[in-house]
C-alpha positions in Angstrom: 31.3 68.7 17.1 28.1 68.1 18.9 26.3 67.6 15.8 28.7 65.0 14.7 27.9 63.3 18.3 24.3 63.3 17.9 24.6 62.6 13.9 26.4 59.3 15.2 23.8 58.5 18.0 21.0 58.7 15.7 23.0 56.1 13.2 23.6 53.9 16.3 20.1 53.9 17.2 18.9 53.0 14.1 21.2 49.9 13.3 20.5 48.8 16.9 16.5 49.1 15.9 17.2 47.7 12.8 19.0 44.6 14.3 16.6 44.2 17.3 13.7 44.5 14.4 15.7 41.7 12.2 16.4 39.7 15.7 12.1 39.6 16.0 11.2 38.7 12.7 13.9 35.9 12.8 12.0 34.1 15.6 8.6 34.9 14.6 9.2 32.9 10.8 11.0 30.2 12.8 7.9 29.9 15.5 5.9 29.5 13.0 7.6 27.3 10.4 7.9 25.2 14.1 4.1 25.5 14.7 3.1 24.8 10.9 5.9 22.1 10.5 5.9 20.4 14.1 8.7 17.6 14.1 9.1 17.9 10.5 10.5 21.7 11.2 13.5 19.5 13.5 14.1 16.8 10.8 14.6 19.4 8.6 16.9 21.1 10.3 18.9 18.4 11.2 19.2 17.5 7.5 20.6 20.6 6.4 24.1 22.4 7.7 22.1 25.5 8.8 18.4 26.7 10.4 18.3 29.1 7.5 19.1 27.0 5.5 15.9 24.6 6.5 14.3 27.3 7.1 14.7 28.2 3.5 13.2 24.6 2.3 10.3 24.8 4.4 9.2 28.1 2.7 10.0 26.9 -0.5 7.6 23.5 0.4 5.2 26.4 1.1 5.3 27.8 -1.7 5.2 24.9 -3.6 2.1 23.5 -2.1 0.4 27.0 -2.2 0.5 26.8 -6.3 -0.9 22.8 -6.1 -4.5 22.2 -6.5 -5.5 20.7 -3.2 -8.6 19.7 -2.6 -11.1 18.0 0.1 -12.7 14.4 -0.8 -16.1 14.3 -1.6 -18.3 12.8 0.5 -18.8 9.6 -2.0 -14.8 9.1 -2.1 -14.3 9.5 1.5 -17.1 6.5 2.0 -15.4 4.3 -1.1 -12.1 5.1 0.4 -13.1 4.1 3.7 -14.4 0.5 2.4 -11.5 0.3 0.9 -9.6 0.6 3.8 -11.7 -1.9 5.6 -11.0 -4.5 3.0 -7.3 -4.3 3.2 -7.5 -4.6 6.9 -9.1 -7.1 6.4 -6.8 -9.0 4.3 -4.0 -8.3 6.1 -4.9 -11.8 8.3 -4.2 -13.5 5.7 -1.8 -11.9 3.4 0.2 -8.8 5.6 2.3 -8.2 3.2 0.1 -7.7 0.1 -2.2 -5.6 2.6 0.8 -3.3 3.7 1.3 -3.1 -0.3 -2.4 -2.4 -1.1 -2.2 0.2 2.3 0.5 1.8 0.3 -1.3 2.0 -3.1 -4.7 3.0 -1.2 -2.7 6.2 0.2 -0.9 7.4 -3.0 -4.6 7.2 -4.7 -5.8 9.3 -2.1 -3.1 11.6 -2.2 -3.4 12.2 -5.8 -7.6 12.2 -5.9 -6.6 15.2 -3.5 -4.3 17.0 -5.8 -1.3 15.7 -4.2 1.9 14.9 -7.2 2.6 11.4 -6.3 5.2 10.7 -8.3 8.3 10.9 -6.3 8.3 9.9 -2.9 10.7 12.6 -1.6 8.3 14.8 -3.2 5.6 13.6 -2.1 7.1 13.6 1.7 7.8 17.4 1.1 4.4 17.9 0.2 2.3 16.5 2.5 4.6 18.1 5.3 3.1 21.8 4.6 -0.3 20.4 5.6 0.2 16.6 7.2 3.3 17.4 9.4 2.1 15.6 12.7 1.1 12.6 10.5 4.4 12.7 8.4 6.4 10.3 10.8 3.7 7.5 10.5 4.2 7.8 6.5 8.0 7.1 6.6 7.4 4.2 9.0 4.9 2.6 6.9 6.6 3.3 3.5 10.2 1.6 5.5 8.5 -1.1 6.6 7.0 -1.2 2.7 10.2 -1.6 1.9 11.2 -4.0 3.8 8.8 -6.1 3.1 8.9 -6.2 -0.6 12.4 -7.8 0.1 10.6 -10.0 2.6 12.9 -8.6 5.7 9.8 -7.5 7.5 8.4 -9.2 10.2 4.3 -9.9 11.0 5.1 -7.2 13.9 6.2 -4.8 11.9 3.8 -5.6 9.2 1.1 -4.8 11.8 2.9 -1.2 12.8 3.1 -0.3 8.8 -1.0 -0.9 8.8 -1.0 1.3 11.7 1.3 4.0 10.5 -0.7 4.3 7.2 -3.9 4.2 8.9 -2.6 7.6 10.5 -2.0 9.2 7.1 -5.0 7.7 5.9 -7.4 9.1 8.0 -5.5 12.1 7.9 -6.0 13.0 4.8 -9.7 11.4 4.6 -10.9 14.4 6.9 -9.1 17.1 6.3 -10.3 19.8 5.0 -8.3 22.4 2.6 -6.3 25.0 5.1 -5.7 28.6 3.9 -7.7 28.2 0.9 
């Protein structure tokens, strides 16, 4: 009988270090989807009907972007990219909403000189948020206001914002370098 008792203890104690062990892995892949993801990692969640659910997608998006071919700008692209940018500023003065369009074009090229898929633009979102996340918001803005003001329901204002919400992204993915790779 006392065998039976300690036989039992033992398999207690080992589904209790089992669950504590599952418990700690848990929040250590959802601190650092969190930490990789930033708000994206909340948008997510809030988009699906459970954590591990999202959780699930944000993997996946890793996964995904680990098999694309992403690479840094050269040094010669950066500067044509950048005088590029300084010519639709420019223009927005006097034409905001072809600049916000041009902003928009001058993104996606970068994107895809980078080895970004530009295709799709929910694709493209889920994409950039493996390595962009803090600078994802700014692109939803932007490509909103876009939008917007291809059916002209966008005003000067928030014209202006989309030029600053791009410039985020923009920038962002000027300088940075490949991570992990």
């Amino acid at each position: 009988m006392d065998t039976l008792i300690w036989v039992a203890v033992v398999v207690v104690a080992i589904v209790a270090v089992a669950a504590v062990a599952y418990v700690v892995v848990q929040q250590q892949r959802r601190s650092r989807l969190r930490s990789r993801f930033g708000p994206e990692y909340e948008r997510t969640v809030a988009e699906h009907e459970s954590k591990r659910e999202a959780e699930q997608e944000l993997i996946a998006r890793e996964q995904r972007h680990a098999e694309l071919d992403i690479k840094p700008l050269s040094e010669e692209s950066r500067d044509a990219y950048a005088n590029r940018w300084a010519i639709v500023q420019e223009r927005f003065v006097d034409a905001p909403g072809s600049a916000v369009t041009e902003a928009d074009q001058l993104v996606t090229e970068v994107m895809a000189e980078r080895g970004y898929p530009t295709d799709d633009f929910r694709q493209r979102i889920a994409d950039l948020s493996v390595g962009h996340a803090e600078t994802l918001t700014h692109y939803r803005k932007a490509h909103d206001i876009s939008g917007r003001a291809a059916r002209d329901e966008a005003t000067t204002e928030e014209l202006r914002q989309a030029m600053v919400h791009y410039r985020e992204l923009f920038e962002d993915l000027l300088h940075e370098k490949t991570r992990g790779r």
